[in-house]
Structures are given as structure tokens and as C-alpha cells.
N, C-alpha and C positions, 0 to 999 in steps of 0.2 A: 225626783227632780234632778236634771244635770247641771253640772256648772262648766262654766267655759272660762278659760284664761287665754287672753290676746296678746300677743307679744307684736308691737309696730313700733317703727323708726321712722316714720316718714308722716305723712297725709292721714294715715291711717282708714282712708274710702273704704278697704277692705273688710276693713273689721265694724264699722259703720254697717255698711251692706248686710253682712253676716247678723249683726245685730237683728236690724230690720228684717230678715228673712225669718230669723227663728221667733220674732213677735205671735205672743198666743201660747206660745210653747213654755218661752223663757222669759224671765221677767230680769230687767237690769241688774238685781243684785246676785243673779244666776252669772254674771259676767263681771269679770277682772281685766281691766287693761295692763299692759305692761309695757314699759319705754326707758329708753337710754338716754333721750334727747330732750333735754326740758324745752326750747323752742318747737319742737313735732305739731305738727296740729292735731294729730293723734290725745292731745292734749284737751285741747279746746273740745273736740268731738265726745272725748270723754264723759266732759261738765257738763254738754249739753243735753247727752241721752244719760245723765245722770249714774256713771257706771265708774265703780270704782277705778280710780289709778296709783301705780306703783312706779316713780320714775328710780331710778336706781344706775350709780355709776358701773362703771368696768370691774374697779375693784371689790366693790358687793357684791360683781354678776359671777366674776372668775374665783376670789377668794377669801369667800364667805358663804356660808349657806342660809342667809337672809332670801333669797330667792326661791328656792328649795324649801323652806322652811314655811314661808307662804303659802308655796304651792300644795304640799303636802297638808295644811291647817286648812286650807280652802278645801281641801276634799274637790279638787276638779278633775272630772271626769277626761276632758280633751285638753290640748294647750294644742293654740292656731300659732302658725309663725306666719304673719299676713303683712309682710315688706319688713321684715326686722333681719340686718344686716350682720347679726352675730354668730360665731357658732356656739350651738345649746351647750354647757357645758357637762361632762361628762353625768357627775352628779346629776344630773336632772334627768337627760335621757336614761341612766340607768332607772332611776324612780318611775318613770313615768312611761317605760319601754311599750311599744306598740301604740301610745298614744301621745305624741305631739307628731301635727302634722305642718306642710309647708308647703307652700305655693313658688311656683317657680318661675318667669316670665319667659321660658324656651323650653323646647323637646329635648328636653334629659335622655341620655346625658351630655350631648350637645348645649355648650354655650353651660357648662354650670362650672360650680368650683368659686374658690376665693376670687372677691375682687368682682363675678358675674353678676349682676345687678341689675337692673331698671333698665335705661337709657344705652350704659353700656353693652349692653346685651342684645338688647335689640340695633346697635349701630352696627356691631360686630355681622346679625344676619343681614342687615345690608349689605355692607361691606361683602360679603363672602356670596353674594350674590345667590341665598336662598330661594327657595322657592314656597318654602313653608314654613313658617313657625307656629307657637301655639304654648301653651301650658302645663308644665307637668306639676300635679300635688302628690306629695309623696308623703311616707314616715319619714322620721327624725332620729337620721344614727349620728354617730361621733363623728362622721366627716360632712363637709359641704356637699349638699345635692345629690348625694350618693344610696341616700335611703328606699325600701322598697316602693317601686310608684303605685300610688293608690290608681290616676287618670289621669289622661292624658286627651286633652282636644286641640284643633289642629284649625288652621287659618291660611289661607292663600298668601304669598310676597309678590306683588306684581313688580315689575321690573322697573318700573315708577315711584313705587313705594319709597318713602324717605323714613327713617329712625319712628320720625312722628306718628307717621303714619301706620306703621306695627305695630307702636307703643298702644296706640287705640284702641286698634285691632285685638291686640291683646287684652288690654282694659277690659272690653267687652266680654270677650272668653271667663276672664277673672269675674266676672259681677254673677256673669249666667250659672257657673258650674261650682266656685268655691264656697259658697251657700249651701249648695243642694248637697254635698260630700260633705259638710259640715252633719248637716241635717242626717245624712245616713249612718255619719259615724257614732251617732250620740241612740240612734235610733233604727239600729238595723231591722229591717225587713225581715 
């Protein structure tokens, strides 16, 4: 049986979706959430699909091995970074090398790095008057967005296109493909 650890800061849809996708496979207690931000609705999504969660500050995440200590006692096979705004600390990608992976809302390595995020990132490909953006999931080394890319899928910018409208665009890329690389990675072919 695999276990999965979800790291989100935000909404946490992603790792919701994920959830739902691996139903049949994996049963809730196969799944650990993990969060920075006690407001997150990552929070509430939690409670709902009854899946444990770990909220945890800065100074537990950077310098303490509370997190790591976890992770390694949960015996998880993958760690998803699915909107979680931190970099992994060293400690952990060394434990856990070749498996934590991360979703990206741009074509890596375009649009990555500190600070590349959500909304900003996709304003930025407006701005710069793209023609395409899209999603890279990759592994998880010691720096920002710089890890080997697992996939990458790819989306039109029409010249119309506003932030929102990428943002969507992307969204939908994120529901259809970080599922199914979930699914691969726990269960290669």
C-alpha cells in the first residue's frame, strides 16, 4: 500500500483532486496533509475527506526536524508540493531524494524561482506577451523550480487573454495531468 504526503498553502483543489483521483487505490489514512497556514482551506478540505493534517510554523519547518520526523515515521512513499510556497528544506529532499514532486503553473524554466507563484506568474506571461504557457511537474532538489522535469503540457495565450484567463487555462491542465503523474509515480508501468 502507498502513502502520500501533501504539502498546500493555499486552496488546496489540488490535492483534493489528487485525493479523488487515487479513490479505489488509496484510502484517506494512505494520505497526510501538510500546511503552513492555519487560515488555508487546504484546512477545511482536510476535515472533510477526513485526511489527516500537520499545520506547522517556519520555525518547525527550517529548524527542527518535527517535519522530517513525520515524514520518515509515516513511511510515505511520495511527498506532492501542490501550491505550497516554501522551499523543501534541505533535510527532507536529502531523505526523501527522487521522490517529492511539484507542480509548477509555467514552462520551466521560464517564469520559476523565488517569489514565481500563482497569479504572479501567470501576469508576468501576459505581460511579456506569450504565446503559451502551461505546466511543468518536476522533482524537488534544493533550489526553487529547478528540479528534473517529470511533464510538462502546454496551453495557447491568445492575445486577449487576461492573468484570469491563463490562470484557468492552467487550472485545468493542473486537474487533468497532476493526478495521473501522481498515479504513475506511486505505480509505474
Amino acid at each position: 500500500m502507498s502513502k502520500v504526503a501533501i504539502f498546500a498553502s493555499g486552496s488546496g483543489s489540488n490535492a483534493e483532486n489528487i485525493v479523488n483521483h487515487l479513490k479505489g487505490r488509496l484510502k484517506s489514512s494512505d494520505f497526510h496533509f501538510f500546511t503552513n497556514k492555519p487560515d488555508a482551506y487546504v484546512n477545511e478540505r482536510a476535515r472533510k475527506l477526513n485526511i489527516q493534517l500537520t499545520l506547522f510554523s517556519k520555525n518547525e519547518f527550517y529548524n527542527s526536524d518535527k517535519i522530517l520526523k513525520i515524514l520518515i515515521n509515516g513511511n510515505f512513499d511520495l511527498i506532492v508540493l501542490a501550491g505550497f510556497l516554501w522551499l523543501m528544506p534541505l533535510n527532507i529532499v536529502q531523505a526523501f531524494n527522487g521522490r517529492i514532486i511539484n507542480i509548477h503553473p509555467a514552462l520551466l524554466p521560464k517564469y520559476g524561482g523565488k517569489g514565481m507563484y500563482g497569479k504572479r506568474v501567470h501576469e508576468a506571461v501576459v505581460a511579456n506577451n506569450e504565446i503559451e504557457s502551461g505546466i511543468t511537474i518536476h522533482f524537488v532538489d534544493e533550489n526553487y523550480d529547478e528540479g528534473k522535469v517529470i511533464k510538462q503540457e502546454h496551453c495557447a495565450v491568445l492575445p486577449s487573454d487576461t492573468a484570469e484567463d491563463v490562470e484557468r487555462k492552467i487550472h485545468d491542465l493542473e486537474f487533468k495531468h497532476f493526478p495521473k503523474v501522481v498515479e504513475e509515480l506511486l505505480w509505474p508501468r
